[in-house]
C-alpha positions as CSV (number, residue, x, y, z in Angstrom):
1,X,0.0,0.0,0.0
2,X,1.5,3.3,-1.3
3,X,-1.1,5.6,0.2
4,X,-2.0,6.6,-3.3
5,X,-6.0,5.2,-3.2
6,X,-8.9,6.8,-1.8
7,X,-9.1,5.3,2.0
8,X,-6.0,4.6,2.4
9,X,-4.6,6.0,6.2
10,X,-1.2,6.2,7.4
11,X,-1.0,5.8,11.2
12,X,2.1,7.0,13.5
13,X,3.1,9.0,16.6
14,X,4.1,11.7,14.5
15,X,3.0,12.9,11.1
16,X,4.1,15.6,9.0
17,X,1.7,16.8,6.3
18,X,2.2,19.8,3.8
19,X,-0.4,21.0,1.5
20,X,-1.4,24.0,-0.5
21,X,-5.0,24.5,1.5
22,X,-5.9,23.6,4.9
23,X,-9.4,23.7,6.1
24,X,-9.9,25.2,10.0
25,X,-9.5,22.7,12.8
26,X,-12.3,20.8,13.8
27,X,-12.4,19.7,17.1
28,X,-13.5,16.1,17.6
29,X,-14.4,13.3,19.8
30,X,-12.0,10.5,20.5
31,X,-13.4,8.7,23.4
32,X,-15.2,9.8,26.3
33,X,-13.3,13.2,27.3
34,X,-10.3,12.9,25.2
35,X,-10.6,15.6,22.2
36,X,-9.0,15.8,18.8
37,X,-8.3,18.0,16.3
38,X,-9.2,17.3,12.5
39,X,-8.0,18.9,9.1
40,X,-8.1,18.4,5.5
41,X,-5.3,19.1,3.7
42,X,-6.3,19.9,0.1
43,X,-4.8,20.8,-4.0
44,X,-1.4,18.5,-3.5
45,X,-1.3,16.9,-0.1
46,X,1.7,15.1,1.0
47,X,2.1,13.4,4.5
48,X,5.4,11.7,5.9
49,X,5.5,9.5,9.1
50,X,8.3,11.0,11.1
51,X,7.9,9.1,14.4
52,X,6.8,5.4,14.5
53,X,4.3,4.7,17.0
54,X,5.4,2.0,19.9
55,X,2.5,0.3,19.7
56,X,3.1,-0.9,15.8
57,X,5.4,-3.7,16.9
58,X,8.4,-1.6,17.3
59,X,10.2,-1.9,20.8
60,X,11.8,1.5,22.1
């Protein structure tokens, strides 16, 4: 999976997107009280994992 097809998701503990247009933030729910932010990056979007999460089988 390239990340090239619509649904595709990349997942880490840090990612770093770049984009011509970004919409506002959107505050969402996560679960419970825990509170996220959503964007949508738009007109050539690019995202880059930068930091691995610890929980996708890597140890520390």
């Amino acid at each position: 999976m390239k990340g090239y097809d619509v649904g595709d998701s990349i997942h880490g503990h840090r990612i770093i997107a770049e984009a011509r247009r970004v919409s506002d933030p959107v505050v969402i729910v996560k679960s419970a009280r825990h509170r996220a932010q959503r964007i949508v990056l738009t007109e050539n979007a690019l995202a880059i994992i930068d930091r691995k999460g610890r929980w996708c089988g890597q140890s520390p």
